[in-house]
N, C-alpha and C positions, 0 to 999 in steps of 0.2 A: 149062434154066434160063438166065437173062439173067444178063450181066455186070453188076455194080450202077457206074453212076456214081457214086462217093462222093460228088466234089464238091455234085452236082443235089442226092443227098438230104442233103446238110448243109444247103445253102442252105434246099431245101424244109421241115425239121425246126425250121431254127431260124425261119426266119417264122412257119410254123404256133407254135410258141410264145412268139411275142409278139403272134400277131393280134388275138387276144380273141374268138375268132372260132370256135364251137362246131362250126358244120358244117367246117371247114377242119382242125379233130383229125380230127373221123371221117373224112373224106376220107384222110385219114393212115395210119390203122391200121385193122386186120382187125373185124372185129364182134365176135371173142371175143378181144381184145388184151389182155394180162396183161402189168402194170403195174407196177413197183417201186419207191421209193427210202427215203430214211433220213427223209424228212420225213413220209412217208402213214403212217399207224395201220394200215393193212394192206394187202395185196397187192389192189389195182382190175383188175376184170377189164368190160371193155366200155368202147366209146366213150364212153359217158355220163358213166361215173364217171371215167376222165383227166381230161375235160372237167370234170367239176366242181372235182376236184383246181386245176386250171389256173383254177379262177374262183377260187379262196382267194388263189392268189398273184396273179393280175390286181387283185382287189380291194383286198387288202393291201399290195402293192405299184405305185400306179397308174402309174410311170415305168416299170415294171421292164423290162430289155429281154435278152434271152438271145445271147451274143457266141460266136462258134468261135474257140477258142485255139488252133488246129492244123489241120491235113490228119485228113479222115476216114479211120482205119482199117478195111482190108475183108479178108476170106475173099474176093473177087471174086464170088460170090452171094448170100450167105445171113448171115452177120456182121456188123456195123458198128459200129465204137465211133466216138463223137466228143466230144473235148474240147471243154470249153466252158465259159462263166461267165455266171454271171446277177449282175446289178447291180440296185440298186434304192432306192430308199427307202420305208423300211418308216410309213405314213405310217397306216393302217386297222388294226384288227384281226386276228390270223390264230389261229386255234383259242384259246386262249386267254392268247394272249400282247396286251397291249394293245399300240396304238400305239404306240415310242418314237420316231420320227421320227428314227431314226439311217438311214447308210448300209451294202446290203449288198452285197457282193460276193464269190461264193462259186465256187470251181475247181470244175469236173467231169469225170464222162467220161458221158456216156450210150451204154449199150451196146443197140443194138436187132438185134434176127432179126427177119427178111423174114419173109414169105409167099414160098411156091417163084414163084405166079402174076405177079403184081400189083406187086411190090416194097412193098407195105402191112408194117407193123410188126406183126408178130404176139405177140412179145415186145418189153418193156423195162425198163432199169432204171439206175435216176441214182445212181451211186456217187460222192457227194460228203461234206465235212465237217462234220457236224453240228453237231460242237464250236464252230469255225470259227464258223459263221453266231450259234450260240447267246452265243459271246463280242460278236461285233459288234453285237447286237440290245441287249445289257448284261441279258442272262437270265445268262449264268453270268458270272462275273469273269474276268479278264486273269490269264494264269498268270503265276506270281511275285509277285501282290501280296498286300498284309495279307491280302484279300477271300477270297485261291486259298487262302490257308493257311487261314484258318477254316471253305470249307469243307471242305476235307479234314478237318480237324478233326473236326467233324460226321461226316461221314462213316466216321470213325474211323482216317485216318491220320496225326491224330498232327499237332502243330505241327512240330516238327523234320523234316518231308517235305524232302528237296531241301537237307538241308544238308549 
């Protein structure tokens, strides 16, 4: 097995996710790549469907652009985590949150496994804050206001939460 250039595949991973560019995913990952993160409804397995995933946020977010906030970490063949952040403005629709035309910008790590061959991603999965993004969009409230208490409220913890 090959030493993994981290750097190359940071660079390569994070263009590939802002190209918009459907053949330039598959070109990326394995034909049976198995897909994670906290935003998809379920675990994507195949080129096809990352790609699609990637056309939700492409369209929803038409500026959006994916940044590295760090040095890729590696195992030196087969591991690779990379920090990273997406920014955007949430300007289209995306499942069923409408437009709010706010900005997002969200911390991550994306952890992907190779293929032994090829350096293709064979796994992946974007461990970022769901919370985070759903406050910025103004889907949930800002912790600590009236908003966060009522809904806990709802929820059933109680107005006196946090006092």
């Amino acid at each position: 097995m090959t030493q993994i250039d981290g750097e190359a595949l940071q660079v390569r991973v994070v263009r590939t996710l802002g190209s918009r560019d459907r053949q330039a995913v598959a070109a990326l990952v394995t034909h049976d790549v198995h897909y994670e993160d906290a935003f998809a409804p379920a675990a994507l397995i195949g080129p096809d469907q990352v790609a699609d995933h990637l056309a939700l946020v492409w369209s929803a977010f038409p500026d959006v652009s994916f940044e590295t906030t760090g040095p890729a970490l590696h195992d030196g063949d087969r591991i690779v985590a990379l920090p990273m952040r997406v920014v955007g403005n949430h300007t289209e629709p995306l499942g069923g949150v409408p437009a709010t035309d706010r900005f997002l910008h969200v911390h991550g790590m994306l952890v992907l496994e190779l293929d032994a061959t090829a350096h293709r991603v064979h796994r992946a999965r974007l461990f970022a804050d769901r919370y985070a993004a759903a406050v910025q969009l103004g889907v949930l409230p800002q912790a600590g206001t009236v908003s966060d208490r009522a809904v806990r409220a709802i929820q059933g913890f109680g107005l006196l939460w946090g006092r």
